[in-house]
N, C-alpha and C positions, 0 to 999 in steps of 0.2 A: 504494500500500500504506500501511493506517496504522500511522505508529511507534507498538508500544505502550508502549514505554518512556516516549515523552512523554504519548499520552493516560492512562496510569496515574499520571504525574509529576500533569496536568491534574486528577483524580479527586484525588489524593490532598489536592492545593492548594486542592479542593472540600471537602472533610472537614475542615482544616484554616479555614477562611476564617473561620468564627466565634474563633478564636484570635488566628492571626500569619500572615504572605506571607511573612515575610523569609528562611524556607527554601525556599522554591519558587523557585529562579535563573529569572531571565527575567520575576518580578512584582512585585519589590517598587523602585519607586526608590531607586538605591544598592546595589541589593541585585548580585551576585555574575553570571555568565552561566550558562545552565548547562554540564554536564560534558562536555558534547561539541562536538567542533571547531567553530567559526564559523567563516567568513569573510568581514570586511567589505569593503566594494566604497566606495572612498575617489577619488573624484573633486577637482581641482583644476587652474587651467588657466596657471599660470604655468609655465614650463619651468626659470624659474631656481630655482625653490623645490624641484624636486623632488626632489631631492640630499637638502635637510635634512632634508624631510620624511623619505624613505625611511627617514633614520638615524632620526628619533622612530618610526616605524612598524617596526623589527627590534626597538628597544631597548622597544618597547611586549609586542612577540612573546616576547619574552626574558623578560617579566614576571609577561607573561600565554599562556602555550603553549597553549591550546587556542582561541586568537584570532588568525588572522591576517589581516593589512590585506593588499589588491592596490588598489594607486592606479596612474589612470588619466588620465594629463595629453593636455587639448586647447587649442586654440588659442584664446584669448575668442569672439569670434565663433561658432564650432562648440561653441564649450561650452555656452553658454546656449540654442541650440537642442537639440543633444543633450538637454538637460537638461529642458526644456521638454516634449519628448518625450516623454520615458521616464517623464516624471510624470504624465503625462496617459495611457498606455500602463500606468501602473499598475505600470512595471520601475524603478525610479529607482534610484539608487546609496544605501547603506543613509547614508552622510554624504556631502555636498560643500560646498565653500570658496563659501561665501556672499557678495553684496555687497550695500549699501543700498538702489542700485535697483529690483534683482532682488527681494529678500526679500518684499516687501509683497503682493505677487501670491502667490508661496507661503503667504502667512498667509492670505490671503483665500479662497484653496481649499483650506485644512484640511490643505496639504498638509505643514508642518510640526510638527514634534514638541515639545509644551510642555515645557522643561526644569526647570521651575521645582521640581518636586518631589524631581525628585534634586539640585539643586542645595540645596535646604532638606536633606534627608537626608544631603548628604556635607558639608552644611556649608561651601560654596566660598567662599571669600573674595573677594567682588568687589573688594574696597578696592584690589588689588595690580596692577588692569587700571591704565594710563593714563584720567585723570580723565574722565570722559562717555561713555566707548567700551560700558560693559554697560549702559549704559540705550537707546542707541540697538536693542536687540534686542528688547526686551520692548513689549506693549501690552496694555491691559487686566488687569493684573496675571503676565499669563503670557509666558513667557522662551523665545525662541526662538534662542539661540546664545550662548558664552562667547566676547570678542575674542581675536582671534588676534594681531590686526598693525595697525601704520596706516599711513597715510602724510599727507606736506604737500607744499607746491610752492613750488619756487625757480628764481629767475634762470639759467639755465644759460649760457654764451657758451665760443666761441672763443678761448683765453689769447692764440694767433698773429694774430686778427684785433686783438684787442685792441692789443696793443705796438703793431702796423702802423697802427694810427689814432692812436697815441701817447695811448691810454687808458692810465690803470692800476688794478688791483684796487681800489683805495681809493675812485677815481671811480664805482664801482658800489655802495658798501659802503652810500651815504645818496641812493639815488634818490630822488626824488618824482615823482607822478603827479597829473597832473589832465585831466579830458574836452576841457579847451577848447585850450590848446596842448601837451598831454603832457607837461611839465615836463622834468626832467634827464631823466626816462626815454626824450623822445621824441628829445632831443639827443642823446642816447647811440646811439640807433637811426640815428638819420641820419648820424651820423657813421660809425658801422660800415658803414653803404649805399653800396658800392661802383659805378658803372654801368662801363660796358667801355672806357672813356677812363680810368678810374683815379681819376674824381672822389666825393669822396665825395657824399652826403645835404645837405650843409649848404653846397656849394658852390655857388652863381647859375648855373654852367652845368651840375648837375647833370643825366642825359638819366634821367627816369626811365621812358624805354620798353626802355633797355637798360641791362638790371641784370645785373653778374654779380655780385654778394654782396649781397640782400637784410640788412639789420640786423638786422630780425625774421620768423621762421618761426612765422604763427600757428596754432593748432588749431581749425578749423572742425566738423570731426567731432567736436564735442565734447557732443550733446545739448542736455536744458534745464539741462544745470550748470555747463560751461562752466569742469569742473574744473582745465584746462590755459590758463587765460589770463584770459579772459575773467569767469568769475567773480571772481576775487581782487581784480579791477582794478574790477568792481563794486560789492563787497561792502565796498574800501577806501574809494568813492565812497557808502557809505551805505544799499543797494540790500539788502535783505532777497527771502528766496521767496516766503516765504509766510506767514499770517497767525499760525500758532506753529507748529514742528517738534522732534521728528518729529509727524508724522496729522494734519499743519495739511489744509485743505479748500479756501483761495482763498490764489490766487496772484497776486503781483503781478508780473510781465512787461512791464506797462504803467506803472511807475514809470520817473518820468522821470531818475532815477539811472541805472536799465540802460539804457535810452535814449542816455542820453549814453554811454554807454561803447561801446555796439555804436555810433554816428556815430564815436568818436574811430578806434575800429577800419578802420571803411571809410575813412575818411581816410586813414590810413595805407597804405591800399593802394592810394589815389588818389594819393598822394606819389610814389610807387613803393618805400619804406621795405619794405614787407613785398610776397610777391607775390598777384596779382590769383586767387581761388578758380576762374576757369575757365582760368588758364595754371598752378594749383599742379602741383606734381610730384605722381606715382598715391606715389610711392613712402612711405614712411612719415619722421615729423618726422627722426627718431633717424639716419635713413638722409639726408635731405637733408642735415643737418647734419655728417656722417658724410662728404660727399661736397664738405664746405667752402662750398655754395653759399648757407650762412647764417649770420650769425654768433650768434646770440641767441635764445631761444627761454626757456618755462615750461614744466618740467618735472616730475612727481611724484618722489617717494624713492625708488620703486620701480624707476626708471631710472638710479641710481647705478652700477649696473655696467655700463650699456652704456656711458656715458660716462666715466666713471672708471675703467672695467675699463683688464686688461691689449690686452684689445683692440679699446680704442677705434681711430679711424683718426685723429683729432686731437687734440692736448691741448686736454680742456674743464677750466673751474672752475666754481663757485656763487658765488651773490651772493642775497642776502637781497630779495626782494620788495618792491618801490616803495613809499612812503608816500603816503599818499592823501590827499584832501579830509576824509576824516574824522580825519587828525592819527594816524593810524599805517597799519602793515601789515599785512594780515589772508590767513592762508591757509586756506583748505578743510581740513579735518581727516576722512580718512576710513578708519572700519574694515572689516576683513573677520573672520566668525567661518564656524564649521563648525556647519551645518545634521544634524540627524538625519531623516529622512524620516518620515513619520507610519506608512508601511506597510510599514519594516521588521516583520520576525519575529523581529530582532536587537535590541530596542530597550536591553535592560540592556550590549549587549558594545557596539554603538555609544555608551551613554552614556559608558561607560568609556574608551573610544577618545577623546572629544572632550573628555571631563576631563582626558583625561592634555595633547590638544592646547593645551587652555587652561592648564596647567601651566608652570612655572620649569622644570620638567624637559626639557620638550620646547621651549618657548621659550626660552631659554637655547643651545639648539641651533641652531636659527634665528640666533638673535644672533650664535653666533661665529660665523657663517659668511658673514656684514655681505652681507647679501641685503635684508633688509627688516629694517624695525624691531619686534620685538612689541610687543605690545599690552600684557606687564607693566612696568613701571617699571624693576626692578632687571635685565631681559632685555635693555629696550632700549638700557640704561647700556653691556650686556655687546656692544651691535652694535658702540655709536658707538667703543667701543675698540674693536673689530676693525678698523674700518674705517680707525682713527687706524693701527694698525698695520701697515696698507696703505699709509699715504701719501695716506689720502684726507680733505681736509679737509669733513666731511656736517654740521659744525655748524651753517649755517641750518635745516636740517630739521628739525633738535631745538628750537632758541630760540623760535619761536610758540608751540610746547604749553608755554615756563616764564613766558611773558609772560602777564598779565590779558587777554581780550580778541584774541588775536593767531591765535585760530581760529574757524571758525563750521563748523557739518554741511550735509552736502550735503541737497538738501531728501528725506526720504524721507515715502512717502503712496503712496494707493491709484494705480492706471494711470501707474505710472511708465514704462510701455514705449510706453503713448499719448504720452503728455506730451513724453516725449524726441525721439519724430518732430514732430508737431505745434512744439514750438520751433527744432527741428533746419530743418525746412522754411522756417521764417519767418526765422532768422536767415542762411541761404542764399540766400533771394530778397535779404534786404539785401545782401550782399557783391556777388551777380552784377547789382547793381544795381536790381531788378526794382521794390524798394520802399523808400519812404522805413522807417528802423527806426522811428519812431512809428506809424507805417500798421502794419508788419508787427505788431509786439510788443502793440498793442492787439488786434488782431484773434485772434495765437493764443493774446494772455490770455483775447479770453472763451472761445474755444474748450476750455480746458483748464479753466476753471470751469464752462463745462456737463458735464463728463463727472462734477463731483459734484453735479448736479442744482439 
């Protein structure tokens, strides 16, 4: 049946076009929803967020009564197919929690909504994001999300493994790292490497075919970015992605920077220091560390609570990320914003929704509840006191974004979901041995610079 409220609304908006839109709710950017109920379909796949969010999404209800949000949390994995799905099905959720990877293929199938108009019309203050976070959204002048949140990575360890090897916090506080004997960092690992005689890493009769406390717990699942280890430890060593980012075109993989990092790596688990990728445990980092059977590990901010929650299984702390061959310490710096769909029918009340997301109002929210960091300055200020008033010390995660230099972006560009199997693949044959990492990393560079011609 057609509504003829709206196609009279439509008519009327036609009569009007040679004037003004900004009474026709639902066409003008910035402009108002119209009078009758919506509701938006708000997807996002962290579980610990959903709390916060819920509370910005009543007190958005509260504001705005003829809009209401129903968010819909899945697990990463099932999200991004769900999502994939639904877009391609032509059903997609009218906004969801976007990531850098992810996005470029949405921009590429038109499937996202340029926001650049309402944000010129309401006037947004980008200045108030954390420095680089609103440009990573935009290309070719058009704007495809306001930040929400970031995160960085840190040292994470065992406080009780620690004392037991007669470490102390201070001894983590100025690591160094280098490819060719791993500096303090790799000392520190060895020392934490326990085998089942009680020896540690560093002892002559260490057995490293039986290990009960690996030192380091690395992340192999980690793509081409290698946001949990591996890249921070390359990008310290000098090791750039790609030719400029974000919408660089050639990748370098085959820089003998990364090179040396992914050897120092395998090393490491020819040591017996970390364990061997076909005896790792299925189970998850969080969870083997969780279960004591490692003492060390690189972690994002985002995992603050599982390790410094009330219910972690061991007492962890942070330590600031190794200084490298390039004479400091560099973390990955990564945002997440809220996508509008291109084929909502909602697109003025989902503007609105994702203004108010990108908001002091709603981030601020987020902050007290020291889950994540937002994405605005004066929000983020409001986490790292929440979290101080927890008892939690999160100060490495904040020091890289006030240092010069002390971040870089994860690489975003077209076929990121190629790219990340294709390096995923070749840094796996190096671990289970299969290949020298110069063989591998040359080969799936060219592979991933043909995919842009």
């Amino acid at each position: 049946m057609i509504n003829r409220k709206r196609a009279g609304a439509a008519l009327l908006c036609g009569l009007l076009a040679g004037t003004t839109l900004t009474a026709c709710g639902g066409s003008a950017p910035g402009g108002d929803p119209g009078s009758g109920p919506v509701t938006l379909d708000y997807w996002l796949w962290d579980d610990n967020q959903q709390t916060s969010y819920q509370a910005c999404a009543d007190a958005f209800h509260a504001a705005n009564p003829n809009v209401t949000v129903k968010i819909t949390q899945t697990a990463w994995a099932q999200y991004w197919q769900n999502l994939t799905t639904q877009l391609a099905a032509g059903q997609a959720p009218d906004v969801w929690t976007n990531q850098v990877s992810y996005y470029p293929q949405f921009v590429s199938s038109q499937q996202i909504l340029d926001i650049q108009p309402y944000v010129d019309a309401d006037k947004v203050d980008l200045s108030q994001y954390q420095d680089g976070l609103a440009e990573l959204w935009t290309k070719d002048g058009k704007r495809y999300g306001l930040p929400k949140d970031w995160d960085t990575e840190a040292v994470v360890y065992n406080s009780g493994m620690l004392d037991k090897a007669g470490l102390k916090a201070a001894d983590l506080a100025d690591l160094t790292w280098n490819p060719t004997d791993g500096g303090s960092f790799e000392q520190v690992i060895a020392k934490l490497t326990v085998d089942d005689k009680g020896r540690d890493g560093l002892d002559p009769d260490f057995d490293k075919d039986h290990v009960a406390v690996y030192g380091y717990q690395p992340e192999w699942n980690d793509g081409s970015q290698g946001q949990n280890g591996w890249g921070e430890l390359a990008a310290a060593n000098g090791f750039t992605y790609l030719d400029k980012n974000p919408w660089g075109t050639r990748f370098k993989y085959d820089d003998p920077k990364l090179i040396e990092t992914i050897g120092w790596y395998k090393a490491l688990t020819d040591k017996g220091y970390a364990p061997k990728f076909d005896k790792q445990s299925t189970l998850g980092i969080d969870a083997v560390m969780g279960a004591g059977k490692a003492a060390l590990t690189i972690a994002g901010s985002w995992t603050i609570n599982t390790y410094l929650g009330e219910d972690a299984k061991q007492k962890f702390a942070l330590a600031p990320l190794p200084v490298g061959p390039v004479g400091a310490r560099k973390s990955a710096i990564n945002g997440l914003s809220d996508a509008i769909w291109a084929g909502t029918e909602n697109k003025d009340a989902a503007w609105k929704w994702v203004k108010y997301l990108g908001s002091a109002a709603c981030q601020d929210v987020v902050g007290g509840n020291a889950v994540v960091f937002p994405a605005i300055k004066t929000s983020s200020e409001k986490a790292l006191a929440a979290h101080k008033a927890k008892g939690r010390d999160v100060q490495v995660y904040v020091d890289y974004t006030k240092t010069p230099g002390g971040t870089f972006l994860l690489p975003i560009t077209e076929h990121g979901t190629e790219i990340s199997q294709i390096v995923q693949d070749a840094l796996q044959s190096v671990i289970l041995g299969q290949s020298a990492p110069a063989e591998a990393l040359t080969k799936a560079n060219q592979e991933v610079n043909g995919l842009f011609g």
